[in-house]
C-alpha positions in Angstrom: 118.6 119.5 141.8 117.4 117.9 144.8 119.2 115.3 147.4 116.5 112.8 146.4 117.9 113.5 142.7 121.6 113.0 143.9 120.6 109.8 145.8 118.3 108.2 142.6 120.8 108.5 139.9 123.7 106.0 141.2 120.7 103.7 141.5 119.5 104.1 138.4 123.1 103.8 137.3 123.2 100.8 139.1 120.5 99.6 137.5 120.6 100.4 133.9 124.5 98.5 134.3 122.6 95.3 135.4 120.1 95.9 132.9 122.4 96.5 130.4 125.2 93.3 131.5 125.0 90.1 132.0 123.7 89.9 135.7 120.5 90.4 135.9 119.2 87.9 133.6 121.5 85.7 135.4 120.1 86.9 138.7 116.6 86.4 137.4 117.0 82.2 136.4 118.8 81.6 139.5 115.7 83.1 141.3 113.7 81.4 139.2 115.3 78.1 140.0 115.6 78.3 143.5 111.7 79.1 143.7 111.3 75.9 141.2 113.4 74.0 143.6 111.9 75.0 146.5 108.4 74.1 145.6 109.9 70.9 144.3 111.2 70.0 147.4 107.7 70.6 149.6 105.9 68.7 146.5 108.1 66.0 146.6 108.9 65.5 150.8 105.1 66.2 151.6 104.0 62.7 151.0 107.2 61.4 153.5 106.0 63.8 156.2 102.0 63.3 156.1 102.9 59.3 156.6 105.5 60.3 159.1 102.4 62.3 160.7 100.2 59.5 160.2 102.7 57.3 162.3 102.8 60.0 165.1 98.9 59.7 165.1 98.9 63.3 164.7 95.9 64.3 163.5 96.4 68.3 163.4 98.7 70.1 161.0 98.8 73.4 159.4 99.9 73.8 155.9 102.9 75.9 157.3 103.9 73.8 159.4 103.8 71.2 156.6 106.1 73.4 154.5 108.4 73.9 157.3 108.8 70.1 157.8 109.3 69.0 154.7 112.7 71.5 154.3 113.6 70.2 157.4 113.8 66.1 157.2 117.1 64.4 157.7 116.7 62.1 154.7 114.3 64.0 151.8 113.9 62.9 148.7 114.9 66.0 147.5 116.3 68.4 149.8 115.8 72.1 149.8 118.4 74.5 148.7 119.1 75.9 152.4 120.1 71.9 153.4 122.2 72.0 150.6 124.3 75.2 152.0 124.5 73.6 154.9 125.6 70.6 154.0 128.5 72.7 151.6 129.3 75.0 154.7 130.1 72.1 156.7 132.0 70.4 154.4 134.2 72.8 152.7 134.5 75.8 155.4 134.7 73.8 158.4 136.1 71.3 158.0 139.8 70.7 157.3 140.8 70.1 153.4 142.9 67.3 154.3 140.5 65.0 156.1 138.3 62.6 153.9 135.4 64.6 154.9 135.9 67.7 153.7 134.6 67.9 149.7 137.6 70.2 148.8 139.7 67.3 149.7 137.3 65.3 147.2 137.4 67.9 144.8 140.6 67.9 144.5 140.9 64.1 143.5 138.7 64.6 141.0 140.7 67.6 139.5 143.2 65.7 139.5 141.8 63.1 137.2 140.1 65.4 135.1 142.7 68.0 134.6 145.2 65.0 133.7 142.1 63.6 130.8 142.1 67.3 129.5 145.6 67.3 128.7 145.5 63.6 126.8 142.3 64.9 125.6 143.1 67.7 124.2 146.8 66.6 123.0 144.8 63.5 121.0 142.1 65.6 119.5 145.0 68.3 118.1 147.0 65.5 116.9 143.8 64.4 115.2 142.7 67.3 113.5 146.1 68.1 112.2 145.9 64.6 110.5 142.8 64.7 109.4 143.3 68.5 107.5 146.4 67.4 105.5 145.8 63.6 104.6 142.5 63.5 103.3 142.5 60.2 103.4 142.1 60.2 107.0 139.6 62.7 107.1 137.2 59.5 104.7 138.7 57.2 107.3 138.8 58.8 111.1 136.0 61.0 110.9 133.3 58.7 111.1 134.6 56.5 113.6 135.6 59.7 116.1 131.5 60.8 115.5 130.7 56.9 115.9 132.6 57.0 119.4 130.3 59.4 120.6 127.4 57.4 120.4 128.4 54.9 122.8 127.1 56.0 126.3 130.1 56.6 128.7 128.3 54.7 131.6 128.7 51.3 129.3 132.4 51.5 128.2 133.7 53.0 131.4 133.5 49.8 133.6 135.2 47.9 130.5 138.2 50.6 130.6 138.4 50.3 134.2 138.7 46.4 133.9 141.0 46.1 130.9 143.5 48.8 132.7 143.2 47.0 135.6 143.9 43.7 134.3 147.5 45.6 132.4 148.4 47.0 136.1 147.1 50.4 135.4 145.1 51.3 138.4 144.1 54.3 140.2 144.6 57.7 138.4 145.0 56.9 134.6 141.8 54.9 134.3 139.6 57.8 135.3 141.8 60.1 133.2 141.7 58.0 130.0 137.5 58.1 130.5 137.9 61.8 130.9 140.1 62.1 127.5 137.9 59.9 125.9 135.0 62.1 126.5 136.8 65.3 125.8 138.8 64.6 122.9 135.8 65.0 120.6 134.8 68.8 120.7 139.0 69.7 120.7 138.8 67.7 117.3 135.6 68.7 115.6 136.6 72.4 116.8 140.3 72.6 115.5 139.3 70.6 112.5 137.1 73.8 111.9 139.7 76.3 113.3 142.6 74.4 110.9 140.7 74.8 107.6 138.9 78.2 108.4 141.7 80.5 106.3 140.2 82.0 102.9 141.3 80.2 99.9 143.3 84.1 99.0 145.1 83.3 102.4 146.5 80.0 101.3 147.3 80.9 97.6 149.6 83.9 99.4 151.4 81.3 101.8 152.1 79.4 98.6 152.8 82.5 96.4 155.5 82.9 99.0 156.8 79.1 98.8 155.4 78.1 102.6 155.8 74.6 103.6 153.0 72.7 104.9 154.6 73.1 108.4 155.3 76.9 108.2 151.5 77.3 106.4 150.1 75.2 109.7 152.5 77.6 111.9 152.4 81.0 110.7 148.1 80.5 109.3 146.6 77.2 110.2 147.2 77.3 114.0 146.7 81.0 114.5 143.4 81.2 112.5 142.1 78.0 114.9 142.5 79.7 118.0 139.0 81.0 118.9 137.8 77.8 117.4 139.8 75.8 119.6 139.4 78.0 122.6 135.3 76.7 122.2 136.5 73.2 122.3 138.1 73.5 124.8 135.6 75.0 127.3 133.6 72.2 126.3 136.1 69.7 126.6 136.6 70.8 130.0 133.9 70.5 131.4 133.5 66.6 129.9 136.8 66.1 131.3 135.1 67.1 135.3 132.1 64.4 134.2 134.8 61.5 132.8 136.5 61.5 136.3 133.5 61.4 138.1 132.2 58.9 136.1 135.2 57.0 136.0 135.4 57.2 139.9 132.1 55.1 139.7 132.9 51.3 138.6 136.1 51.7 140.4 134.9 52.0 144.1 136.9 54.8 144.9 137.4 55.7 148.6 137.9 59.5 147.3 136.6 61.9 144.7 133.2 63.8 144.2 132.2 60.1 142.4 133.0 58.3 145.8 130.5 61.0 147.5 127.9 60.4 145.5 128.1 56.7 145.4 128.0 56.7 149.5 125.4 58.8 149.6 123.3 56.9 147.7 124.4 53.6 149.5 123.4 55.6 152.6 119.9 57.1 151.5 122.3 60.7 152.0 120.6 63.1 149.7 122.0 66.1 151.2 125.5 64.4 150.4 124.3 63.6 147.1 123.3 67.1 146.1 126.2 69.1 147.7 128.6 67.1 145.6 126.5 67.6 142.7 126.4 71.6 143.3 130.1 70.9 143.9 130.9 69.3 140.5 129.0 72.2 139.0 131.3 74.5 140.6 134.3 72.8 139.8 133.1 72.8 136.2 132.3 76.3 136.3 135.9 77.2 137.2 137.7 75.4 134.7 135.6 76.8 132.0 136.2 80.3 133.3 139.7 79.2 134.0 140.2 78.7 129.9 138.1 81.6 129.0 140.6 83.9 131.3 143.9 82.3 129.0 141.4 83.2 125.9 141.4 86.7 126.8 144.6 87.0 127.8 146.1 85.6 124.3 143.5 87.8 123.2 145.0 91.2 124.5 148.6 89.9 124.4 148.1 89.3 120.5 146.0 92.5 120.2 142.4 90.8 119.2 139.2 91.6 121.1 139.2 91.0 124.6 
C-alpha cells in the first residue's frame, strides 16, 4: 500500500464519521445561512449606501465596492455576520464581565430571571399534572384553561404582570421570573401528564395486585415511567423560560439584561447591538437545553437506560 493510501484513509475516516453523525448536516445549514444572510445583508444595505453615494455626488462605483460597503456601515439595516462577531468579541472577550457593557454581565441577569421561572415553572406544571392524573375531575376542569392560557400572546399580558406586581411591592426579579414560569409551565405539564399515565394497563393491575397506594404506584411506576417524557418538557420549557425574562425585561425598563440591550439598541438605531444580543440569547438557550439533556443522560447511565 502506498503513502498516498496511508494519508487518504484517516480522511476518509474523517469523513464517513461526519457523514455518518450529526455534523455535517449541521455544518451544511449553518453554511447555508450565513450565505442567506450575507446576501440579505448586501440586498437589504444597498439601497442605504447608493443614497449615501448619491449624497457624496459620486457618480462611479463598482459592484464590489458596493458589496464591500454595504458590510461595512456603522448603522445597517441588517448587519452582516462578520459585524456581528465583532460586535460579540468586544463585548464578551474584552471587555470585563462586571461592567454594564460587557453582554456576559447581561447574560447573566437574564439567567438569573429565567433559571428562577424554570424552577416555578416546572414545580407548577409537575404539581399540575400530578393533579390532573388522579382527580379526573380536574383533568374536565384545568385542562382547558392551561391550553386556553396559551393562546394569549405573552407581549399583551406581560406589561399587566409587570404592573400588578409592581403595584403589590414585587419589583425587580420575580416579575420577569413569574413571565418566564408562565410561559414554561405548559410543555412540563402537557409532557408529564403524558409521562404520568404512559404505564400499560398490566403495569398498574401488578402495583394493585401487590396492594400499592396511589403514592407508592406514583413513586415506584408513575414518576419513573415519565422521565423521558418530562425530560422533553423540560428542554422546551427551558428555552421559554430564556424568552419570558427577556420579554419580561421589556415593559419594565430594565437598566440590565439581554431585554435592556435590545431595547437600547433599538432606541439608538444600534443594529449591531441588537443582533449580538439576539445571537447571544440563542446561545444562552442553547446551553440550557444542552445543560438538561447532559442530566438526561446522566440519569440515563446512572439508572442503566440508553445513553
Amino acid at each position: 500500500m502506498t503513502t498516498t493510501s496511508f494519508r487518504a484513509s484517516p480522511i476518509r475516516a474523517v469523513m464517513a464519521r461526519l457523514r455518518d453523525g450529526a455534523a455535517l448536516p449541521v455544518l451544511t445549514i449553518l453554511l447555508l445561512i450565513l450565505v442567506i444572510w450575507y446576501a440579505g445583508a448586501v440586498k437589504l444595505n444597498a439601497p442605504l449606501m447608493l443614497d449615501q453615494y448619491e449624497r457624496a455626488e459620486r457618480s462611479s462605483w463598482s459592484w464590489s465596492e458596493l458589496v464591500a460597503d454595504t458590510m461595512a456601515m456603522e448603522r445597517p439595516i441588517l448587519p452582516a455576520p462578520h459585524q456581528v462577531l465583532r460586535e460579540l468579541d468586544r463585548t464578551v472577550l474584552q471587555t470585563a464581565i462586571t461592567s454594564r457593557r460587557s453582554l456576559v454581565y447581561h447574560t447573566w441577569v437574564t439567567l438569573e430571571s429565567a433559571l428562577l421561572g424554570f424552577a416555578l415553572g416546572t414545580l407548577l406544571g409537575i404539581g399540575l399534572a400530578i393533579m390532573i392524573v388522579h382527580v379526573a375531575s380536574l383533568q374536565r376542569a384545568l385542562m382547558p384553561w392551561i391550553i386556553a392560557s396559551q393562546t394569549v400572546p405573552i407581549l399583551a399580558i406581560a406589561p399587566m404582570i409587570v404592573v400588578v406586581l409592581g403595584s403589590l411591592g414585587l419589583v425587580g426579579l420575580l416579575p420577569k421570573a413569574i413571565i418566564s414560569a408562565y410561559l414554561c409551565f405548559f410543555p412540563v405539564t402537557i409532557s408529564m401528564v403524558k409521562g404520568l399515565t404512559s404505564p400499560e394497563p398490566i403495569q398498574l393491575d401488578l402495583m394493585r395486585t401487590y396492594s400499592a397506594s396511589t403514592t407508592q404506584t406514583l413513586r415506584y411506576l408513575r414518576l419513573p415511567a415519565s422521565l423521558p417524557f418530562l425530560f422533553t418538557g423540560l428542554k422546551v420549557a427551558i428555552s421559554l423560560a430564556v424568552v419570558g425574562a427577556i420579554v419580561g425585561e421589556l415593559p419594565t425598563g430594565a437598566q440590565a439584561g439581554l431585554g435592556a440591550r435590545l431595547l437600547a439598541g433599538s432606541y439608538y438605531g444600534q443594529t449591531v447591538q441588537i443582533w449580538s444580543a439576539l445571537i447571544m440569547a440563542s446561545i444562552l438557550a442553547g446551553c440550557c437545553v444542552g445543560l438538561i439533556g447532559g442530566i438526561q443522560r446522566g440519569l440515563n447511565r446512572r439508572f442503566g437506560g440508553a445513553a
